[in-house]
N, C-alpha and C positions, 0 to 999 in steps of 0.2 A: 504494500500500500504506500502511495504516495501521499507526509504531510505536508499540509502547507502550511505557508508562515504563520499564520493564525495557529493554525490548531498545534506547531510546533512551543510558540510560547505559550499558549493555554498549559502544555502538554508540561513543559520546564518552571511554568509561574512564574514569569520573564515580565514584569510590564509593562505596558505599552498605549496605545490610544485605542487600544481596543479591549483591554484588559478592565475587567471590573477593578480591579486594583491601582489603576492609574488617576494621579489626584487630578491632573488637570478633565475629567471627564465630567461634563456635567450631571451625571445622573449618579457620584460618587455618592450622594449620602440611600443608604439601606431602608428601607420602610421600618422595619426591624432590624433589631442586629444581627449579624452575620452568624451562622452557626459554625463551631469552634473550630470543627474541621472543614468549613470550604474549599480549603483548596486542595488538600486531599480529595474531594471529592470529586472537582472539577479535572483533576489528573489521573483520576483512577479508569482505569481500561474499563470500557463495555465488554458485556461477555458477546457471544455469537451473535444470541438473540435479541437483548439489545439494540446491538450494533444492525442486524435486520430488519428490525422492526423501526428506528428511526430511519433508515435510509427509505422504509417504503413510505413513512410519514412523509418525508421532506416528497418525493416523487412524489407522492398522492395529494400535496398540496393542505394535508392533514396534519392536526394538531395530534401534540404526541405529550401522551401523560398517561394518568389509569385511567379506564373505561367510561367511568360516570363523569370526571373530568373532561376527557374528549367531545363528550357526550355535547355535554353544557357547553362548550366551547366552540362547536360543528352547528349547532342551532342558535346559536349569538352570533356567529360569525356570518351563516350563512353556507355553511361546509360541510350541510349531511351528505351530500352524494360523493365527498372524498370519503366518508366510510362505509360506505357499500361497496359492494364486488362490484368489479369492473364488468361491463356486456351488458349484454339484454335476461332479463330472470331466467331462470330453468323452467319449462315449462314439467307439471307435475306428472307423474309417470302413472 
């Protein structure tokens, strides 16, 4: 896999002007505070699935979270047909 620069300094905690941790960013202050380990977490590998399941989100134009999250998010946005199967239904057998 090839990273890019982006996701290589996410990857290191390098910061940057794209970095949640760069002071010059305007959206620097947190709603809440940060939890302890963020950046551990923001560096920690996706497992397979994961990493499959965001990459069909991003393709599908779909929000990617847990179920009932997507959910709420696909119907505010406007985005239930990114979570249905792709084609025409099955017709019943």
């Amino acid at each position: 896999m090839t990273l890019s620069p982006l996701r290589i300094r996410a990857t290191l905690g390098i910061e940057g002007p794209h970095s949640g941790r760069y002071e010059a960013c305007p959206l620097d202050q947190w709603p809440v505070g940060p939890p302890s380990n963020w950046i551990a977490d923001v560096n920690a590998a996706e497992s397979g699935e994961e990493l499959e399941a965001l990459r069909t989100n991003v393709h599908r134009d779909a929000p990617y979270g847990q179920a009932n999250w997507r959910e709420r998010m696909a119907s505010r946005l406007g985005l239930e047909s990114s979570l249905r199967p792709r084609g025409c239904p099955r017709t019943p057998k």
